[in-house]
N, C-alpha and C positions, 0 to 999 in steps of 0.2 A: 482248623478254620475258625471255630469257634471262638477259640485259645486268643487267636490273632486280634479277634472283634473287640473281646474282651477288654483286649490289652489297649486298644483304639480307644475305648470307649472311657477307660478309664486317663490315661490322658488326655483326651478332652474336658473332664471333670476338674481335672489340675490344673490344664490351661486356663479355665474359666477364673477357677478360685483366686488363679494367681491376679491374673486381668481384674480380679475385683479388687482385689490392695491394692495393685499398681494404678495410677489413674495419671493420664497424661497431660503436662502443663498447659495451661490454657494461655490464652494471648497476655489474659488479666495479672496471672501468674510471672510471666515472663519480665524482665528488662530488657527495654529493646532499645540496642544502643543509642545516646546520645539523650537519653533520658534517665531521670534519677528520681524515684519514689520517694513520696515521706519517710518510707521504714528505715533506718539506719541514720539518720538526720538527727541529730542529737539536740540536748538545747543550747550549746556551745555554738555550734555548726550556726542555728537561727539565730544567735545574737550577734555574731560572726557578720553574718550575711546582712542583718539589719543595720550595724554599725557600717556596715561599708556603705551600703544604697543611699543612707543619711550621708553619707562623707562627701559621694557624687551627688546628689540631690543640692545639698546646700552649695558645692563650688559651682555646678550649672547655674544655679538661681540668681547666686554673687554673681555670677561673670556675665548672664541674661539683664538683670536690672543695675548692675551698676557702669552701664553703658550711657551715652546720651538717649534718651528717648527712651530708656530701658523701661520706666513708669511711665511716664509723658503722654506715650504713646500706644498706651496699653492698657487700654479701659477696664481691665481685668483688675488691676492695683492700682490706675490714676488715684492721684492723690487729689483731692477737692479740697473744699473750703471745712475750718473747723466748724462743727456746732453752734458755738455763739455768732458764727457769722454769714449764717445759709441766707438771711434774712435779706441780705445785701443782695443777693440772686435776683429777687423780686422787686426791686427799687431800684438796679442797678442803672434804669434809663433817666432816675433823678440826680444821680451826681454826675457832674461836669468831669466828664473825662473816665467816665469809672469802669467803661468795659475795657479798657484798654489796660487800665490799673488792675483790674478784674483776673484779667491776664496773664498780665504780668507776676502777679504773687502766686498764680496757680502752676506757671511753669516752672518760678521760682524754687516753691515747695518741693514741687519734682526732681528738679536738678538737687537739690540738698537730698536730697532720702536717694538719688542716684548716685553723688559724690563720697554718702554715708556709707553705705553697702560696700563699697571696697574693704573697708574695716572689718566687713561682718564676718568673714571667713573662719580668722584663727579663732574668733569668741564661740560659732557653732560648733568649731573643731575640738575644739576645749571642752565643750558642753555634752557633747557625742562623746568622746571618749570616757569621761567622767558620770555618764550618765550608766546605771544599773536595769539592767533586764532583768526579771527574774525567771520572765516566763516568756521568752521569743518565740516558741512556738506556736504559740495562740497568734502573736500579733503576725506572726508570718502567714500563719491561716487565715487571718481578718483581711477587712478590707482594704482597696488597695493602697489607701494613704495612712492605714492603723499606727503606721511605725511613725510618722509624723505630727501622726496625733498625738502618740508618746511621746514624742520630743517635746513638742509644747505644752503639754502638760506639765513635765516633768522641767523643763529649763526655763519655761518663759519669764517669772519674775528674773533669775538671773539675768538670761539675753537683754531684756529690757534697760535692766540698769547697767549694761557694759555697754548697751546700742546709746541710748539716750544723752550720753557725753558728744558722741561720734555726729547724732543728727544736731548739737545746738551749735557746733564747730562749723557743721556744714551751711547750716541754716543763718551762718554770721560770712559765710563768704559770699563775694560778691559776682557771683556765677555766671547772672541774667544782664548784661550793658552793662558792669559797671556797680550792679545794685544786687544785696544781700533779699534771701527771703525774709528776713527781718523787719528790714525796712522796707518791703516791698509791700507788706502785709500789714505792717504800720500805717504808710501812708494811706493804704485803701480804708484803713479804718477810720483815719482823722476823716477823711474825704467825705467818708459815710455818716457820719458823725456832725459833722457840718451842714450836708444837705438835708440833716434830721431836724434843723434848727432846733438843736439841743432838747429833742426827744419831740416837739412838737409834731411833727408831720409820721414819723416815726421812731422807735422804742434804740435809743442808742444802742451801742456795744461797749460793755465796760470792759471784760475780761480778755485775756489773749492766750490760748491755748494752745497756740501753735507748737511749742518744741513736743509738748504733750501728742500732741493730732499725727504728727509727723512722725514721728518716733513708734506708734500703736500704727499706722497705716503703713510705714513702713516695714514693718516686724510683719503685719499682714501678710504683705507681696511677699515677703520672702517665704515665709510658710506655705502660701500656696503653688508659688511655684515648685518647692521642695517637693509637695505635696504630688506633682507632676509627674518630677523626677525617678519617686517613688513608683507609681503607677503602672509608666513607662518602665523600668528595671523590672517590676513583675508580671509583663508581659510581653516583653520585646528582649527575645535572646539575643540581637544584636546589642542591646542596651548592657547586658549581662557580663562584662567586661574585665570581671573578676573570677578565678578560679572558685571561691564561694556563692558567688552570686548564683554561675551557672550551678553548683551543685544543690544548693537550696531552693531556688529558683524555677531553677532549669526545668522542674520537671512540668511545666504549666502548655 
């Protein structure tokens, strides 16, 4: 009997030991299907995934603002008046006719940076593709528009001078009646310029910044709505529509 206890006792000693090595996975431990950890995510895998979210991000944006209204109507990227001519805002009730002309150049400028944006597609696609990550892990970790931020950083003089052709093309057609934002913006200026009695009453407008204003407000809307696009892909697994998406993504 003794013999037996012994023997009892001693296996319980072993069972213990062994139960101290062995420890059992915790939830933390575990993958639980339809999820996927940073661990095994390479930095190929996060530029992978970055490059795609940019791909969908910029054709959502393209296809959102190069609609009618797509700016116009979207207080987010309305496009307004340039710089040298906010002034006009404030004196607008002294020119004969001018909220109307007022108007008319503001929807103007919109319809061109809406007509423009159809362009914009292959030049982001070009830019994203060509464009070097070196470290997508970090900006996968960052915040939700990091990779956007990348982008602009890294493309935006290019984007600019490939957009800036696309917006004086647009900005010479004649979209609004009949009448270019060109001349739309023209006229509001002569108009303004006029009821200044040549600087007397108020400080003329000499300069015309417009292809400039347009072209930099346009590049705007598009980045932020990118910027969106982004956001959305990093937290909406519906949005995740790419077999990398979901795998770098997915795990949020």
């Amino acid at each position: 009997m003794k013999l037996h206890t012994a023997l009892f006792a001693t296996c319980l000693l072993l069972g213990s030991s062994s139960y101290a090595q062995f420890k059992l996975p915790t939830l933390k431990d575990m993958k639980l299907p339809g999820k996927t950890t940073t661990t095994g995510i390479t930095n190929a895998d996060a530029v992978a995934a970055l490059k795609d979210a940019l791909k969908i991000g910029t054709d959502t944006a393209v296809s959102v603002l190069s609609k009618a209204d797509g700016f116009y109507k979207d207080l987010a990227v309305k496009i307004f008046l340039p710089p040298e001519a906010q002034n006009i805002q404030k004196n607008i009730a002294k020119i004969p006719g001018g909220q109307k002309m007022l108007d008319k150049a503001i929807l103007a400028m919109n319809r061109a940076a809406e007509d423009a944006s159809q362009e914009a597609t292959p030049i982001f696609k070009n830019a994203i593709t060509s464009m070097t990550i070196t470290d997508g892990i970090n900006i996968v970790k960052g915040a939700d528009n990091a990779a956007t931020t990348f982008l602009r950083s890294k493309t935006y003089d290019q984007l600019k001078d490939l957009f800036t052709p696309k917006i004086r093309t647009s900005l010479s057609k004649p979209l609004v009646a009949g009448i270019s934002a060109e001349k739309a913006y023209s006229d509001l200026i002569k108009a303004y310029n006029m009821a200044s009695l040549n600087g007397k009453l108020f400080s003329t407008i000499k300069t015309n910044s417009l292809s400039e204003h347009v072209t930099v407000k346009g590049l705007d809307g598009l980045f932020s709505k990118v910027a969106l696009q982004e956001k959305n892909i990093r937290t909406n697994g519906l949005a995740q529509v790419t077999e990398i998406l979901r795998k770098v993504f997915g795990r949020k």
